[in-house]
C-alpha positions as CSV (number, residue, x, y, z in Angstrom):
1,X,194.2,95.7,-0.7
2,X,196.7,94.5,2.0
3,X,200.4,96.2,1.6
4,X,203.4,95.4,3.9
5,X,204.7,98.4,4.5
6,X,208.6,98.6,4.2
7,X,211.1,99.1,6.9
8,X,211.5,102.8,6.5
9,X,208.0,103.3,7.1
10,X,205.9,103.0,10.7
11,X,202.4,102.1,9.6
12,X,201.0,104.2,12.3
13,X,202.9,107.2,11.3
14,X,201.0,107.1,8.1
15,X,197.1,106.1,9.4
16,X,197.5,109.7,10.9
17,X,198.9,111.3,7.9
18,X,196.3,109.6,5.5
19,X,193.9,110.5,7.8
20,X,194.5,114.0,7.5
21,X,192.0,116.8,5.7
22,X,195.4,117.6,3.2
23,X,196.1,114.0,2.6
24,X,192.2,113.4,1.8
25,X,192.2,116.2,-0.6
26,X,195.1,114.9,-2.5
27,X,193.3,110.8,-2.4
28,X,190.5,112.4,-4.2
29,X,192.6,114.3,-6.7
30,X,193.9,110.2,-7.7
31,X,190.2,109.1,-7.3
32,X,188.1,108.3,-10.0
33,X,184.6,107.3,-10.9
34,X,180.7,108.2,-11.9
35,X,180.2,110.9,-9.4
36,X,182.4,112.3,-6.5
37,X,180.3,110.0,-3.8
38,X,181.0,106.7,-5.6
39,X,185.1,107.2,-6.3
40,X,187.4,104.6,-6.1
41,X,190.8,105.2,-5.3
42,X,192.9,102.2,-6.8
43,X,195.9,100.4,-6.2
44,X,198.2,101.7,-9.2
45,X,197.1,105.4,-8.4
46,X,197.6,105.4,-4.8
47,X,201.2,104.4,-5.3
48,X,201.6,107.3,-7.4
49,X,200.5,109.4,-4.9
50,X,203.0,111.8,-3.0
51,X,204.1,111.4,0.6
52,X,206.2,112.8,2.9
53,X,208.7,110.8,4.4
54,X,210.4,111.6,7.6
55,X,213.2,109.5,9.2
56,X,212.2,106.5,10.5
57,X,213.4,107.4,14.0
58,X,210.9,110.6,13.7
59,X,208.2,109.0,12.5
60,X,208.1,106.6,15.8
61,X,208.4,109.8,17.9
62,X,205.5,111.2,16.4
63,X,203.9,108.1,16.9
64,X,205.0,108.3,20.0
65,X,203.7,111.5,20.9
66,X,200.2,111.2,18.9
67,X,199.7,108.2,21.0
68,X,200.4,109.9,24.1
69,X,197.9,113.1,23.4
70,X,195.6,110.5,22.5
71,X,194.9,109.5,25.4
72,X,193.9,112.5,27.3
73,X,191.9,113.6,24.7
74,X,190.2,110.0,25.3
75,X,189.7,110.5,28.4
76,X,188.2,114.3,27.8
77,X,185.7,112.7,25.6
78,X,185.1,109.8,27.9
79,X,184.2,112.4,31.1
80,X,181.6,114.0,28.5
81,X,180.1,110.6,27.2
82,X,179.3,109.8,30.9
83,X,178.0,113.0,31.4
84,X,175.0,112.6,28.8
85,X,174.4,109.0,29.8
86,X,173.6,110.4,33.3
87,X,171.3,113.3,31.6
88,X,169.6,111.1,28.8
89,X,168.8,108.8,31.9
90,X,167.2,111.7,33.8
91,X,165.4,112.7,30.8
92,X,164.2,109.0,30.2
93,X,162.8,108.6,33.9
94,X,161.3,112.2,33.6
95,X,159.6,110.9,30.1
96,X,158.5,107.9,31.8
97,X,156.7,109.5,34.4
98,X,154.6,111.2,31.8
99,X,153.6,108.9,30.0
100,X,152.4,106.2,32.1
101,X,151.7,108.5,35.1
102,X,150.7,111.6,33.6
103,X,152.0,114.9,35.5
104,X,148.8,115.6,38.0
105,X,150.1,113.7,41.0
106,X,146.8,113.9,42.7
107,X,144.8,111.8,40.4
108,X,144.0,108.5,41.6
109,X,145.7,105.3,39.7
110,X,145.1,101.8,38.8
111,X,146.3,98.6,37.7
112,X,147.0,98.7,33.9
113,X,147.6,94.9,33.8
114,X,150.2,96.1,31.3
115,X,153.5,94.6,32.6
116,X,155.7,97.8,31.5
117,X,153.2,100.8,32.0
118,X,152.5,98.9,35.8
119,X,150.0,101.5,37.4
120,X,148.1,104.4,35.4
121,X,145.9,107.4,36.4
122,X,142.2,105.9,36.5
123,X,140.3,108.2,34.0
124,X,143.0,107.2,31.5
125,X,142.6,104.3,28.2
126,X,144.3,101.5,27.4
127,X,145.0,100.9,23.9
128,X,147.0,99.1,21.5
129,X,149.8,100.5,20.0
130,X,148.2,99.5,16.1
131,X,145.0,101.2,17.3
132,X,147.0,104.6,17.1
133,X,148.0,104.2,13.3
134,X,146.0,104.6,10.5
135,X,148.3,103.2,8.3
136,X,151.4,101.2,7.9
137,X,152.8,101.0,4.7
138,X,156.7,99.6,4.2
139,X,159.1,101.2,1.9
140,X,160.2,101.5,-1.9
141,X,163.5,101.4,-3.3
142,X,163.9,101.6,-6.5
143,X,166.2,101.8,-9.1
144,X,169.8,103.2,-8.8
145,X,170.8,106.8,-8.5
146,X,170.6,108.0,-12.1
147,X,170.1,112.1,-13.6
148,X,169.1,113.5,-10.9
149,X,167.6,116.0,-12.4
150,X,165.2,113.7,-14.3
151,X,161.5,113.9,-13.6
152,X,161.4,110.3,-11.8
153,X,163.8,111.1,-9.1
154,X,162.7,111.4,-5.6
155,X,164.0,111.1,-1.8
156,X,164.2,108.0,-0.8
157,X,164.6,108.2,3.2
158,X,166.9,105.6,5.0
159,X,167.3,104.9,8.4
160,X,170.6,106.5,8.2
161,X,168.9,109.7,7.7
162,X,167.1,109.1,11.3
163,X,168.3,112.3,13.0
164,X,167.9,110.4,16.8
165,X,168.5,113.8,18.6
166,X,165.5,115.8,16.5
167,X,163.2,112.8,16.2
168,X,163.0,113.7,12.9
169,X,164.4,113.2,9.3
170,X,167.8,114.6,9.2
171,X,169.0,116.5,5.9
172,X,173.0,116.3,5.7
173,X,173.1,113.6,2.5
174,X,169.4,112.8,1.5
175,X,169.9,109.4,-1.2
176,X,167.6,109.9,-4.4
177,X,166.5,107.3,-6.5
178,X,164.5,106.8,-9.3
179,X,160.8,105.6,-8.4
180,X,157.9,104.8,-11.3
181,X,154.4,106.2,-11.2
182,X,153.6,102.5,-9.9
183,X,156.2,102.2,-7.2
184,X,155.7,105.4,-5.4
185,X,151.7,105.1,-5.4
186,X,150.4,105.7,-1.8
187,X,153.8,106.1,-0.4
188,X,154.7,109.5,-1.0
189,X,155.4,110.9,3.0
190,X,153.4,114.0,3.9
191,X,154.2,115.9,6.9
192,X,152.9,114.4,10.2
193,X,153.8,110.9,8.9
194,X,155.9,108.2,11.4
195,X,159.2,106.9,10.2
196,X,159.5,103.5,11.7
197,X,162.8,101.5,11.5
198,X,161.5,98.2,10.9
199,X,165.2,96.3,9.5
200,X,168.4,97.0,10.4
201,X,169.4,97.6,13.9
202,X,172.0,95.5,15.4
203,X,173.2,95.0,19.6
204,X,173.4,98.0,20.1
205,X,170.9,100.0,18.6
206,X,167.9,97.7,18.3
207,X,165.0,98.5,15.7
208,X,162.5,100.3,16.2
209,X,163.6,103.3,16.3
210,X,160.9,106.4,14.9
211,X,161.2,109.7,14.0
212,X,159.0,112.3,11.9
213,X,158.9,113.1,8.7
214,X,158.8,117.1,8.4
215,X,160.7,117.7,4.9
216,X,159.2,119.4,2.4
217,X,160.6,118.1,-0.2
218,X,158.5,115.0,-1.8
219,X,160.2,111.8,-0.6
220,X,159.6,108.0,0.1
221,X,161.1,105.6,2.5
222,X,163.5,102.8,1.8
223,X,162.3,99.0,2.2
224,X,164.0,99.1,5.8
225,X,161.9,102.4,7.0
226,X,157.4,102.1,7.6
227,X,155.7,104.6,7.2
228,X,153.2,105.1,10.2
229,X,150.1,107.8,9.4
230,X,148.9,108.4,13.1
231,X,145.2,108.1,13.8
232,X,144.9,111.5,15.0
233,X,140.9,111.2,16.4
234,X,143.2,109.2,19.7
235,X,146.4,110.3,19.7
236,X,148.6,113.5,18.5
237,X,151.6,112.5,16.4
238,X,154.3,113.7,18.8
239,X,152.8,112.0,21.0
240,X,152.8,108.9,19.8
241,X,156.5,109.7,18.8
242,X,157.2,110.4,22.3
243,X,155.9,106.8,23.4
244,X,157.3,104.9,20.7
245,X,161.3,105.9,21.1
246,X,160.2,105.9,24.8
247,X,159.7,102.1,24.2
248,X,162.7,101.7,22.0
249,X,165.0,103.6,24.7
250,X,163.2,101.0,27.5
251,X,164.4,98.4,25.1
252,X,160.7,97.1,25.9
253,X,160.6,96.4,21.7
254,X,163.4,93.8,22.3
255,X,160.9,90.9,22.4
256,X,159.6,91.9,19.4
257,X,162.9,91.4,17.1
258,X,163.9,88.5,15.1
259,X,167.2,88.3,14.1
260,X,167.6,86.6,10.5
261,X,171.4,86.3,8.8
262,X,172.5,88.9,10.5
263,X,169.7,91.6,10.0
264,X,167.1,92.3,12.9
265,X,163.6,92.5,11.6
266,X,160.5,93.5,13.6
267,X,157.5,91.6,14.1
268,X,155.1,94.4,13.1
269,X,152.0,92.2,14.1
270,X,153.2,91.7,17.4
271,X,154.8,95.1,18.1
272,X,151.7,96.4,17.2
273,X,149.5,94.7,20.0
274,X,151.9,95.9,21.9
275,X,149.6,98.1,24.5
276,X,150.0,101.6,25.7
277,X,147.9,104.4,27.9
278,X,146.3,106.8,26.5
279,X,144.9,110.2,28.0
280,X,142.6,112.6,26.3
281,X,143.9,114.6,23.0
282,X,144.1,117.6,25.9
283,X,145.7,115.8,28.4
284,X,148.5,114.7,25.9
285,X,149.1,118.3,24.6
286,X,149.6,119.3,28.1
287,X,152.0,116.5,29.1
288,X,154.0,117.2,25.4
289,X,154.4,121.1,26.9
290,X,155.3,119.6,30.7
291,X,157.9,117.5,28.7
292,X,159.5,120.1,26.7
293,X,159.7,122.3,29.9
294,X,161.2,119.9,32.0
295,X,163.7,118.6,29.2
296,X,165.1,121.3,28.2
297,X,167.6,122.0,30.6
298,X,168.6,118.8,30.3
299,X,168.5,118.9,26.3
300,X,170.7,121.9,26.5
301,X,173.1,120.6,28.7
302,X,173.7,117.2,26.6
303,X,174.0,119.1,23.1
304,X,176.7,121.4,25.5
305,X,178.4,117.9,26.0
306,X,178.5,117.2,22.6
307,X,179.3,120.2,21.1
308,X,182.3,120.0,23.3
309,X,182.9,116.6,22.2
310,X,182.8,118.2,18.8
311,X,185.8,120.8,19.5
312,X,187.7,118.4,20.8
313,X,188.1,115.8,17.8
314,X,188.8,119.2,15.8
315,X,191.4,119.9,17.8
316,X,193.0,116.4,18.1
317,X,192.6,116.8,13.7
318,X,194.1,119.9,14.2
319,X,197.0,118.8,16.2
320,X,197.7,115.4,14.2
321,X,197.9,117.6,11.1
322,X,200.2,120.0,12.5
323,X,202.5,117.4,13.9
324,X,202.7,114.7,10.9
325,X,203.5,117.5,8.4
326,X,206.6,118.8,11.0
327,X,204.4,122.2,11.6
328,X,204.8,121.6,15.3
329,X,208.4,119.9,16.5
330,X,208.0,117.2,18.9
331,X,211.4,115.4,18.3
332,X,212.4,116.8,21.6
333,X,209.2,115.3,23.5
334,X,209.6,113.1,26.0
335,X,206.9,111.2,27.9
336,X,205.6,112.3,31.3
337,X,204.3,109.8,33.9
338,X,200.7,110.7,32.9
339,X,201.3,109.9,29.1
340,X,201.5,106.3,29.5
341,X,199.0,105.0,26.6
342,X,196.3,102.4,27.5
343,X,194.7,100.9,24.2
344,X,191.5,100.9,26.3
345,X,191.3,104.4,26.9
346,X,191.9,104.8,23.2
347,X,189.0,103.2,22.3
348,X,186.5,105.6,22.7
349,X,188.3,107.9,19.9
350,X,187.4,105.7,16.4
351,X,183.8,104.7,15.5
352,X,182.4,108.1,16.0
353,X,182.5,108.9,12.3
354,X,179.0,108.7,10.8
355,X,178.6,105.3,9.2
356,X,175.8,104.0,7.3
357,X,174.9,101.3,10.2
358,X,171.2,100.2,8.7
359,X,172.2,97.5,7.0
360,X,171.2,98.8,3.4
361,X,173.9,99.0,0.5
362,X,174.7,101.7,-2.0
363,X,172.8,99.8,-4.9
364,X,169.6,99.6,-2.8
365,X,170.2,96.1,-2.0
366,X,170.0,94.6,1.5
C-alpha cells in the first residue's frame, strides 16, 4: 500500500516510530491471520491504529537529530566492519596455507597442475572434489506448514538456516513441513552429513556455500540445499568443509554458476571435477587442530567486533525509542559541525536485519 502522508506529518518522523519495539507490539495487536509468523497487517486496521503526533516543527527536529546520531553510529559500525574484513582475510590466507601447503614447511613440493592449489607438498594426492562424497542427493520440500504436531512433520533445512559463522545448521527459526513416507525416503540428514547450497545466491554471496548438519532433531533439506555424505575412507568431514567454503570464500566456485531468471544455480557435474589436494586422514586431523589453534585469536577477535556491532544497533533502538516518544528532549538540539549527515555514511545502518536472501518463498515455492 502506497499512502501520501499529510502535511502535518514528516514521513521520516514516523519510519522511526513504526520501527520501534512499542510500535511493533501494538501492529501485531491489529494483525491478523493463521499463525503469529504469517500475520497480515491490513489497510483498514492500520489506520485504526494509535499514534502519537507531535508538532510538525518537532517532529522535523527529531528528524533532525536522529539523522545526525545516525551518522556516527554509521561510522562506529563502519570502523568495526573493516576491522573483520581485515581479520577474515588473515584467517583466509592462514586457511589457504593449509590446505594447499600443509603446515610442515620443510617438506618438499610440486607442481599440482591445478591452477588454484598452484604448488603442493610432494607426498600429497590429487583428487577430485566428487571423489570425496559418497553421495549427493538434492532436497525435498513438501507440502505447506500444517499441525505441527502431526506425525508427518519434519525440519525442512533452508539455506537461510546456514549459520556462516558455525559452519553449521543454525537453530533460531527451523521451517517444518509436512513430508510423506515417499518423499523423505533416503533423505533424512544424519550427523556428519554436508549441507550444500546449490540455488539461491545472488552478487554477493554466490552459491556454494556448505555447512554441517549437527541437529538432532530428524530433518531434511529444501530443493535449494544437497545433501553431501562425505566418503570418509579419503577425507574427514570437516575437512572437506574446511576446503569447500575455502573455495567458496576464494570465489574459485564462480565459474561454476549459471545464472537463470534471476536465481544462480550450480553446475554440480562440473563443480564436482573440480580438483583438490588431499593429505593422509592423519595429516588432515593435524592441519584441522593447526587451524583451530591459529584461528582462534582471530575468531575471537571478529565475534568481539560483532558483538560490539551488536550493542551498538541496541543502543541506536534504544535512543530512537526514547526520543520519538518525547522520553529524551531534543527540541533544544542544535547541530555541531561534526553532525552534518552524509546519506552514504548512512548506508551501512539498513540491510543488517536477517532476511530470507535464498531465493525460496514461504509456500515452498521458488
Amino acid at each position: 500500500v502506497v499512502v501520501k502522508p499529510f502535511d502535518e506529518a514528516n514521513s521520516a518522523y514516523y519510519s522511526y516510530l513504526f520501527r520501534t519495539d512499542a510500535y511493533m507490539r501494538e501492529v501485531n495487536k491489529f494483525s491478523r491471520g493463521i499463525v503469529a509468523d504469517r500475520n497480515r497487517l491490513y489497510w483498514d486496521e492500520f489506520k485504526q491504529m494509535p499514534s502519537l503526533v507531535p508538532p510538525r516543527a518537532e517532529q522535523d527536529q527529531i528528524v533532525a537529530y536522529l539523522q545526525a546520531q545516525d551518522v556516527h553510529i554509521a561510522r562506529l559500525i563502519k570502523a568495526k566492519r573493516d576491522l573483520i574484513v581485515l581479520l577474515t582475510e588473515q584467517k583466509l590466507r592462514i586457511i589457504d596455507h593449509a590446505i594447499t601447503r600443509g603446515i610442515d614447511s620443510s617438506v618438499e613440493f610440486k607442481p599440482s597442475g591445478i591452477e588454484w592449489l598452484g604448488d603442493m607438498p610432494e607426498h600429497w594426492d590429487i583428487s577430485r572434489l566428487g571423489a570425496c562424497i559418497k553421495t549427493n542427493r538434492a532436497g525435498v520440500w513438501g507440502s505447506d506448514p500444517s499441525d505441527k504436531n502431526q506425525p508427518d512433520q519434519l525440519i525442512c533445512v533452508r539455506v537461510a538456516d546456514f549459520d556462516m559463522e558455525l559452519l553449521a545448521v543454525g537453530t533460531r527459526k527451523l521451517t517444518v513441513r509436512a513430508i510423506t513416507q515417499s518423499e523423505r525416503s533416503g533423505r533424512i540428514l544424519c550427523p556428519g552429513d554436508i549441507l550444500l547450497e546449490k540455488s539461491g545466491g545472488g552478487d554477493k554471496t554466490p552459491v556454494g556455500r556448505v555447512v554441517a548438519f549437527t541437529l538432532d532433531k530428524m530433518s531434511v533439506c529444501s530443493n535449494f540445499v544437497a545433501r553431501l555424505i562425505p566418503n570418509t575412507q579419503l577425507v574427514l568431514p570437516t575437512f572437506l568443509l574446511t576446503v569447500m567454503n575455502h573455495i567458496h570464500a576464494r570465489r574459485i566456485v564462480i565459474p561454476y554458476i549459471k545464472q537463470t531468471t534471476g536465481i544462480q544455480n550450480l553446475d554440480s557435474t562440473a563443480y564436482f571435477k573440480l580438483g583438490i589436494a588431499l593429505p593422509s586422514l592423519n595429516e588432515q586431523e593435524e592441519i584441522l587442530q593447526a587451524l583451530a589453534e591459529q584461528c582462534k585469536p582471530l575468531n575471537d577477535a571478529i565475534q568481539r567486533a560483532q558483538e560490539i556491532i551488536k550493542l551498538i544497533r541496541e543502543y541506536r533502538d534504544r535512543q530512537i525509542a526514547d526520543v520519538v516518544t518525547g522520553q529524551v528532549d531534543v527540541r533544544d538540539w542544535v547541530p555541531g559541525p561534526n553532525d552534518v549527515v552524509a546519506e552514504e555514511e548512512l548506508a551501512v545502518l539498513p540491510g543488517d536485519e536477517e532476511l530470507d536472501t535464498d531465493g525460496e518463498e514461504e509456500n515452498g515455492e521458488d
